[in-house]
N, C-alpha and C positions, 0 to 999 in steps of 0.2 A: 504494500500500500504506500503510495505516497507521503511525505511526509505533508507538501504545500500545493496547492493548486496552481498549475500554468493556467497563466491567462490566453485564450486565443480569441481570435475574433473571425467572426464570415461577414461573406459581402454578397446580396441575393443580387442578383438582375435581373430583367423580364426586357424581352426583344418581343415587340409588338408589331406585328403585320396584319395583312386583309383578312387574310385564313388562317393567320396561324400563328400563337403566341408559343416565344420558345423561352424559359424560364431555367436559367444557373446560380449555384453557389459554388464561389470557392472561398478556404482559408486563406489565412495571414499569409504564407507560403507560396499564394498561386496556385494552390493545388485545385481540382474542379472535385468538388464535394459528392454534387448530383446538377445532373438534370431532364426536364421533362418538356414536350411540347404538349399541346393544348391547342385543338381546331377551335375556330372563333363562330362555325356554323352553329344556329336556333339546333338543330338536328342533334348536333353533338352533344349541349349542354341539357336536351329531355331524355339523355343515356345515361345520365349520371344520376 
């Protein structure tokens, strides 16, 4: 077990287009955490 907490930090962003929003995180590092895209059709969002 640790003895102290590292601090780290993430940074989200969201890339917004016609059809299609693509959404990342990465850490303090640049590392890419996750990400997902998301169709912006009425169609898509009565799926969920």
């Amino acid at each position: 077990m640790m003895d102290h907490a590292a601090e780290t930090h993430v940074i989200g962003g969201v890339d917004t287009h016609k059809d299609l929003h693509v959404a990342a995180v990465v850490d303090h590092r640049d590392c890419v955490l996750g990400t997902a895209s998301f169709p912006t059709t009425l169609s898509s969002e009565a799926k969920n």
